[in-house]
KOLROKE-150047 format. One record per residue (C-alpha): x, y, z; residue in one letter; residue number from 1. Coordinates in nm, 2 decimals, always signed. Layout:
SITE     xx     yy     zz residuo num
SITE      X      Y      Z       a NUM
...
This chain:
SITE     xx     yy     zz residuo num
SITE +10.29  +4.28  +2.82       x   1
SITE +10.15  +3.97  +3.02       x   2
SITE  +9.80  +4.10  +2.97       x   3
SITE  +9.82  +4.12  +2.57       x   4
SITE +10.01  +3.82  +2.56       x   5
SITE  +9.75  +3.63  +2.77       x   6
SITE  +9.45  +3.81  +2.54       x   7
SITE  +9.64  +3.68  +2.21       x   8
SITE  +9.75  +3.34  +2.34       x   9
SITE  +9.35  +3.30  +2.45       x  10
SITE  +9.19  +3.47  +2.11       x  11
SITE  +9.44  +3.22  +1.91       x  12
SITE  +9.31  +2.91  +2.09       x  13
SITE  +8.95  +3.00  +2.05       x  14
SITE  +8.99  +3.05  +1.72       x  15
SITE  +9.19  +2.71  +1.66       x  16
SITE  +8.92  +2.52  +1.87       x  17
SITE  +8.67  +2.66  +1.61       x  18
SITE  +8.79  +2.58  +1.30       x  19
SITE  +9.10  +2.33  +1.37       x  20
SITE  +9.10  +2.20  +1.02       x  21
SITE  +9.16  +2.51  +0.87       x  22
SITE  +9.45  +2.62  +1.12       x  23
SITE  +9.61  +2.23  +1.05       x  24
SITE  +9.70  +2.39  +0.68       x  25
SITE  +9.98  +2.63  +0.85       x  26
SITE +10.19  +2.29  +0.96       x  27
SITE +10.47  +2.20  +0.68       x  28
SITE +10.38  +1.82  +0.52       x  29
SITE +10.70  +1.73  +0.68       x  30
SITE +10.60  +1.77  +1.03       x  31
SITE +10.31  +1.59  +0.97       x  32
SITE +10.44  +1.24  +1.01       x  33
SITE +10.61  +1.32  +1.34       x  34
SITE +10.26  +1.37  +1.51       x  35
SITE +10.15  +1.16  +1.76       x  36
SITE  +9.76  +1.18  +1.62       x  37
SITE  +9.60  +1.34  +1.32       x  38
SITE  +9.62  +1.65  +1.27       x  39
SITE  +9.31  +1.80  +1.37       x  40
SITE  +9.34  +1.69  +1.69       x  41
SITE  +9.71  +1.83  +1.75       x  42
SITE  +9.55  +2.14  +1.65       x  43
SITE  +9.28  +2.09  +1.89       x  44
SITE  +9.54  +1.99  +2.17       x  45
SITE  +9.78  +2.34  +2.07       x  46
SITE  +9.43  +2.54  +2.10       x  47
SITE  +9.36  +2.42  +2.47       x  48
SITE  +9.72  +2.44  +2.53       x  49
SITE  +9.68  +2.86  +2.42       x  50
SITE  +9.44  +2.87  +2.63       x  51
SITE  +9.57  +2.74  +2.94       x  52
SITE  +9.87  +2.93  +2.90       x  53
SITE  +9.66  +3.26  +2.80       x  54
SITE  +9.45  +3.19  +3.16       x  55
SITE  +9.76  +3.15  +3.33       x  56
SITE  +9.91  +3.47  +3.18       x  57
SITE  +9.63  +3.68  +3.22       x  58
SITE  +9.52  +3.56  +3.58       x  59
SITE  +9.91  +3.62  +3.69       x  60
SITE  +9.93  +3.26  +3.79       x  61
SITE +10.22  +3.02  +3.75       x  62
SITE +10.36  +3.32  +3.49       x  63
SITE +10.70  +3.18  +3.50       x  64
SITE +10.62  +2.84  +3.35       x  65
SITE +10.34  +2.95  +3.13       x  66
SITE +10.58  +3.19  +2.97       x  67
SITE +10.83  +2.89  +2.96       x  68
SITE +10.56  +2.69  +2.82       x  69
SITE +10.49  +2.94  +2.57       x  70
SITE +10.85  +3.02  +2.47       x  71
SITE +10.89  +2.62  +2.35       x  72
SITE +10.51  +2.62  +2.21       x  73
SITE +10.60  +2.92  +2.03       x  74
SITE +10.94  +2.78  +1.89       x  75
SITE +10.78  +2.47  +1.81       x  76
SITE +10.53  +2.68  +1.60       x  77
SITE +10.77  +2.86  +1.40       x  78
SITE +10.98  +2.49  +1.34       x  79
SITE +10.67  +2.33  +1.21       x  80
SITE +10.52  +2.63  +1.01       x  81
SITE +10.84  +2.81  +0.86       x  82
SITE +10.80  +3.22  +0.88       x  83
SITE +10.54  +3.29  +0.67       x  84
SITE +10.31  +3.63  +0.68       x  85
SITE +10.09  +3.45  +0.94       x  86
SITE +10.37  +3.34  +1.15       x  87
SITE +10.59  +3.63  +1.15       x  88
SITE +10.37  +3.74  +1.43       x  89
SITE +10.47  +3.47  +1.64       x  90
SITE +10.85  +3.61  +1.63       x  91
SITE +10.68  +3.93  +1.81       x  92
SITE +10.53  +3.73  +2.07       x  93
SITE +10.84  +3.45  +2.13       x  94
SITE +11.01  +3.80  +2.22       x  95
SITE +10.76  +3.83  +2.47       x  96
SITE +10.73  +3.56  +2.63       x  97
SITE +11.10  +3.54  +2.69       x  98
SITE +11.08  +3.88  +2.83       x  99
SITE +10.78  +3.72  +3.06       x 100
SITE +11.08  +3.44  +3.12       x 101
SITE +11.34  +3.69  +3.25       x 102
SITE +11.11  +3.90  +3.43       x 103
SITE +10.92  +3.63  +3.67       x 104
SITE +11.20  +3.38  +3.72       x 105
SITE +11.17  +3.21  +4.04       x 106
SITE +11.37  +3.30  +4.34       x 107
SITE +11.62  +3.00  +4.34       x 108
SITE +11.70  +3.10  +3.90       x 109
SITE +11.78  +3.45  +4.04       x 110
SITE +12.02  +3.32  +4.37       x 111
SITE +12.15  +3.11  +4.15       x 112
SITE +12.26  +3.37  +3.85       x 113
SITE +12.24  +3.68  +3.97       x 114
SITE +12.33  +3.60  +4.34       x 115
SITE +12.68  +3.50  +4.21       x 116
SITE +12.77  +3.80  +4.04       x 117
SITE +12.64  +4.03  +4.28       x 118
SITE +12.87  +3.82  +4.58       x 119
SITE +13.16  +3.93  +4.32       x 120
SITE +13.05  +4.38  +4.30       x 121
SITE +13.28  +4.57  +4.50       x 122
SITE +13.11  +4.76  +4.71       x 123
């Protein structure tokens, strides 16, 4: 799962960063005045952010945040869009990411959840 989610976060970006005008038509006019920027830079910023998060992915580094990262990217996505038949993908992969989220959590996440309800098993 990390691998394809890496290859699609990185294959998304690349193909923002080449055409970032044409990508900026999937964001709903009302999200537009919230940007920081115009729009075709956002875009350009979400692209190197798939990137860096489909590096991180793929090269098993920092997973935990990156698929943190990617959860809210992904959410944020599907707020400023709407599910549309291009977006509708993005459910898919929010499913995976938090998958990712659940299966990498740090140490301390774990001790703290899971280490209280194991101290409560009889044995």
């Amino acid at each position: 799962m990390r691998i394809g989610l890496a290859i699609t976060f990185l294959w998304i970006g690349i193909l923002i960063l080449k055409e970032p005008g044409v990508w900026s038509g999937y964001v709903n006019p009302w999200a537009i005045k919230f940007l920081p920027s115009s729009l075709e830079h956002v875009m350009t910023g979400t692209a190197v952010l798939d990137i860096i998060i489909g590096a991180l992915l793929l090269f098993d580094f920092f997973t935990w945040p990156a698929a943190l990262v990617g959860t809210f990217h992904l959410l944020l996505v599907l707020a400023v869009s709407g599910i549309t038949d291009i977006t509708v993908r993005d459910i898919g992969l929010l499913g995976g990411t938090i998958a990712m989220l659940f299966e990498n959590q740090p140490e301390f996440l774990k001790k703290k959840f899971i280490g209280k309800e194991s101290k409560t098993q009889v044995d």
